[in-house]
C-alpha positions as CSV (number, residue, x, y, z in Angstrom):
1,X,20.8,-25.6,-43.2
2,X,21.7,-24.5,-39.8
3,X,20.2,-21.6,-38.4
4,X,22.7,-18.7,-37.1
5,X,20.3,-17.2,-34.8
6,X,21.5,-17.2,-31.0
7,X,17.7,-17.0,-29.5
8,X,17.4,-18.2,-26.1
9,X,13.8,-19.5,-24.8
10,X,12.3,-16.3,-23.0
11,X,11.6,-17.0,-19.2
12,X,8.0,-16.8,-18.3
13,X,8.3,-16.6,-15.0
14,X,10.5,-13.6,-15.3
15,X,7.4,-11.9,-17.2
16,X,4.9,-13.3,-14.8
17,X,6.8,-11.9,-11.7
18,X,7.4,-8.6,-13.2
19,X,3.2,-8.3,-14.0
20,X,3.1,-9.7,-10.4
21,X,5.7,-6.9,-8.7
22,X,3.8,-4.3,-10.8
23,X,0.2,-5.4,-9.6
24,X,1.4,-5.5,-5.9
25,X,3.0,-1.8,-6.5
26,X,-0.3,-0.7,-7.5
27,X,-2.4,-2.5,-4.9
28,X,0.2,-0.7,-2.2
29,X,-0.4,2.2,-3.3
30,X,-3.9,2.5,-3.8
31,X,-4.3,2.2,-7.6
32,X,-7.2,-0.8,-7.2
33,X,-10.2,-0.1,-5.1
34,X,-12.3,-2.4,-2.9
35,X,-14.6,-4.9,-4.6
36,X,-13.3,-3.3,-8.5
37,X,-13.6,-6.4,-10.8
38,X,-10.5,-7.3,-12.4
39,X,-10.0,-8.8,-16.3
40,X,-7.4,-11.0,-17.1
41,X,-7.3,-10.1,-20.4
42,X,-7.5,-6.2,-19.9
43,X,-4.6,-6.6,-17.7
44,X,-2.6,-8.7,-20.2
45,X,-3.3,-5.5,-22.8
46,X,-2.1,-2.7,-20.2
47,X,0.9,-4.9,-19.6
48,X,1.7,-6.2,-23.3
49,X,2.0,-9.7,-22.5
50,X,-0.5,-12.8,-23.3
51,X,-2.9,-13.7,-20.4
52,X,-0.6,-16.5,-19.0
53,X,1.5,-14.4,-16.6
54,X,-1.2,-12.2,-15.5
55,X,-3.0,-15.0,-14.9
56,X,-0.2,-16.5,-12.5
57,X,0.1,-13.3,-11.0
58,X,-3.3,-13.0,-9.8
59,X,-3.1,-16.6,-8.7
60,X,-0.3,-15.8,-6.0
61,X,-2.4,-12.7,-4.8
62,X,-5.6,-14.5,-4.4
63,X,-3.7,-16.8,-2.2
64,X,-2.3,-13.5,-0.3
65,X,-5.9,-12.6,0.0
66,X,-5.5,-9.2,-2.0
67,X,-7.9,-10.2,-4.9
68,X,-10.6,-12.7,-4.5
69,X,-12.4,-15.2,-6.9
70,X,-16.0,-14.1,-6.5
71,X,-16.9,-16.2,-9.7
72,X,-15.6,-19.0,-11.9
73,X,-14.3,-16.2,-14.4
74,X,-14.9,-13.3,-12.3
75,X,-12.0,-11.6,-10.4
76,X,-12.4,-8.6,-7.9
77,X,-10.3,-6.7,-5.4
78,X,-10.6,-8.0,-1.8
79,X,-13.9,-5.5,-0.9
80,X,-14.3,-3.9,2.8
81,X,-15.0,-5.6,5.4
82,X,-15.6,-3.5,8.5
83,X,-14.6,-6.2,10.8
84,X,-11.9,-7.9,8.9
85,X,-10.0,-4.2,8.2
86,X,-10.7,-3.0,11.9
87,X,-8.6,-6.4,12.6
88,X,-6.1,-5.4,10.0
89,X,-5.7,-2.3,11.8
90,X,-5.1,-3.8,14.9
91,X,-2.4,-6.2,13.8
92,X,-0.6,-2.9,11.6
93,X,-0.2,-1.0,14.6
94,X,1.8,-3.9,16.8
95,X,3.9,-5.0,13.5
96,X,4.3,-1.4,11.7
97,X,4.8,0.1,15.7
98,X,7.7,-2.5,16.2
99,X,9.4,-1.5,12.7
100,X,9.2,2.0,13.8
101,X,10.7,1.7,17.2
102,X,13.2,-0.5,15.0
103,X,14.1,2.3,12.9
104,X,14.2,4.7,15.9
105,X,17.2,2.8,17.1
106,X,19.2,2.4,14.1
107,X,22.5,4.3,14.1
108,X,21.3,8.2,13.4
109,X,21.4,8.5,9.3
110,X,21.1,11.9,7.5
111,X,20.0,10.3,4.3
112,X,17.0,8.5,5.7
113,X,16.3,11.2,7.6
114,X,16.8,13.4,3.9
115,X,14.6,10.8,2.4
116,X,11.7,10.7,4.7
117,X,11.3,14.3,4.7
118,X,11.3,14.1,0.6
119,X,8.4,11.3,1.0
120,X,6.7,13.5,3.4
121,X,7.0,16.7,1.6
122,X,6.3,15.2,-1.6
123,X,2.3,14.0,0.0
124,X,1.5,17.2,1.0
125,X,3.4,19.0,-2.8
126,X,0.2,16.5,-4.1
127,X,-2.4,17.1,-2.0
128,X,-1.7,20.9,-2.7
129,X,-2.4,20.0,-6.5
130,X,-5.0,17.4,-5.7
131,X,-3.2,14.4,-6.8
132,X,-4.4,11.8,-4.7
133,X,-2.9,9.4,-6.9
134,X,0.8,11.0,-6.0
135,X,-0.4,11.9,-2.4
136,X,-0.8,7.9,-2.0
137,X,2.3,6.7,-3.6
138,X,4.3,9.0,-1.1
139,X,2.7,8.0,2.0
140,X,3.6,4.6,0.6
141,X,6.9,5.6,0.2
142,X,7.5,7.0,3.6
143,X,6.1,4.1,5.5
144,X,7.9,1.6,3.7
145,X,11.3,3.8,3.8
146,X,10.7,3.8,7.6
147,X,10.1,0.2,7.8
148,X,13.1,-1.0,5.7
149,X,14.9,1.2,8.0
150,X,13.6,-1.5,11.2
151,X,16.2,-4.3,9.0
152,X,14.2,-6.9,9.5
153,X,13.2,-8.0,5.7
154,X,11.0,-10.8,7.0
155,X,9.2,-7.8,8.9
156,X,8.7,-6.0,5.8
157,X,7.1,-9.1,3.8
158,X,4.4,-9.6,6.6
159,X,4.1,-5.7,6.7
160,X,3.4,-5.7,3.2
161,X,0.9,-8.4,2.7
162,X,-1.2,-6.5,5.0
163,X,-0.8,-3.3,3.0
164,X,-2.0,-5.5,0.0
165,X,-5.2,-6.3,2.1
166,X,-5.5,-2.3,3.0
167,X,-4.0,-0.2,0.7
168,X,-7.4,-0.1,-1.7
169,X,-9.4,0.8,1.2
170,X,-7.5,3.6,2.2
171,X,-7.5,5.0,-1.3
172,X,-11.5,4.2,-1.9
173,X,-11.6,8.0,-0.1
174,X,-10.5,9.5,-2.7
175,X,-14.5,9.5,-3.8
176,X,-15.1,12.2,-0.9
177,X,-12.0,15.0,-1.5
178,X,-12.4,16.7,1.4
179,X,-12.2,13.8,3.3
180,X,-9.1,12.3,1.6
181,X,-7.5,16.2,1.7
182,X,-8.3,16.0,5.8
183,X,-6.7,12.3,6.2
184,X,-3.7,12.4,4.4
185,X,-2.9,16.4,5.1
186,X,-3.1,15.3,8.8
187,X,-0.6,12.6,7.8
188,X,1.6,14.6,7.0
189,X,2.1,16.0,10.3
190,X,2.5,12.7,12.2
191,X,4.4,11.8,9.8
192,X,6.9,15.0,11.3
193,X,6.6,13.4,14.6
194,X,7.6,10.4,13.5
195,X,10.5,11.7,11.5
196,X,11.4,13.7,14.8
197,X,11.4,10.6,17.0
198,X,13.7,8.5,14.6
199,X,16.3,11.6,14.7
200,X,15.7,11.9,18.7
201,X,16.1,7.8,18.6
202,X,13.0,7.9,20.9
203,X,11.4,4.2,20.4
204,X,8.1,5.1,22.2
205,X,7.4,8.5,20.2
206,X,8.1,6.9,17.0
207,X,5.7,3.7,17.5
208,X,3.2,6.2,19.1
209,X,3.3,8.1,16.2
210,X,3.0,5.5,13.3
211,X,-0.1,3.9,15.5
212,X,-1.5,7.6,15.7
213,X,-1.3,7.9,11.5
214,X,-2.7,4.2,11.4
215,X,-5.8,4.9,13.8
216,X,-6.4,8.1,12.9
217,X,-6.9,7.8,9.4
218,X,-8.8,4.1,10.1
219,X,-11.5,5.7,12.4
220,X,-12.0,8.5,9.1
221,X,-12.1,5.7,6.8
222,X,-14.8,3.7,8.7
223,X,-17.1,7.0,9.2
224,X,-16.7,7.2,5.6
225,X,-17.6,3.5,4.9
226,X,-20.7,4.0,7.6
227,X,-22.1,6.9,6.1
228,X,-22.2,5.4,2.5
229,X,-23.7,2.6,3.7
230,X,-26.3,4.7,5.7
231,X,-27.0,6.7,2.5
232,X,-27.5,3.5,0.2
233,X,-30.1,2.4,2.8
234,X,-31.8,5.4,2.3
């Protein structure tokens, strides 16, 4: 007898890029840190899908560099590197600098301008609370709202591998409070200057100011990185 049923085949690779848009998201924000081993199957649980599409998904950001094979079953988080992240750094400030003198020129836009200021407000709302988990996603948020803003969505995809490479390092701080407080609640006042540039359409304040947020918190991040490695030597 013939079955009435209308099923179609389900699309894996719809499943797998969803697991792999949701593992990026966290990676961006800061939800993975440096060198944290990653399981296959413990993802595929959090997710509610078999192994399969995690596996994929991992696959394509090992080749972006974001998670590394460090065994023949073993999976980690790209760890830090001193000189590999002070190159990051580098290569941030020309791209993400260009993207905000970019966005500096775009026709003057009171939403954006609405929108940065709710990104920005919203970091320091969390960092009042100490919720450094909500304090990154905003300053993710407000950087990538600025960037989108440059219009060059080829741009943003280069912009946002790097973040993949970075974004656990910058959220590793979160182990010293007072040092993440210091960071990001200094953030939040370049980030004024930038949003002050972009509504003065001033190109060279606004890339002066994302390179000052990128630096700034860089030079913190590698104190912090030297002094636990000076303490684990002791």
């Amino acid at each position: 007898m013939k079955s009435s049923r209308t099923l179609v085949p389900v699309d894996v690779s719809t499943v797998q890029d969803r697991v792999y848009q949701s593992l990026r998201l966290g990676l961006l924000k800061g939800e993975f840190l440096p060198g944290e081993q990653v399981s296959i199957r413990a993802l595929a649980e959090v997710f509610g899908t078999s192994p399969m599409p995690v596996r994929e998904a991992l696959a394509r950001l090992i080749a972006e560099r974001a998670i590394e094979q460090s065994g023949p079953r073993t999976l980690r988080v790209a760890p830090y590197i001193a000189s590999d992240h002070e190159n990051y750094i580098r290569i941030r400030m020309q791209l993400e600098g260009y993207a905000a003198e970019r966005a500096a020129s775009a026709p003057k836009n009171p939403v954006f301008i609405d929108a940065l200021r709710r990104h920005n407000d919203s970091i320091q709302e969390a960092l009042d609370v100490r919720d450094f988990d909500a304090a990154l996603a905003g300053n993710q948020a407000f950087h990538f709202e600025v960037y989108r803003a440059g219009g060059y969505p080829q741009l943003l995809d280069i912009i946002s591998t790097l973040w993949l490479r970075t974004g656990p390092i910058v959220a590793s701080a979160r182990k010293d409070e007072g040092l993440f407080y210091r960071i990001f609640n200094n953030g939040v006042r370049i980030h004024a200057n930038v949003i002050e540039a972009i509504i003065q359409r001033d190109r060279a304040g606004a890339r002066r100011a994302i390179n000052l947020d990128l630096r700034s918190s860089h030079l913190s991040i590698r104190r912090f990185y030297q002094r636990e490695a000076t303490e684990a030597g002791d």
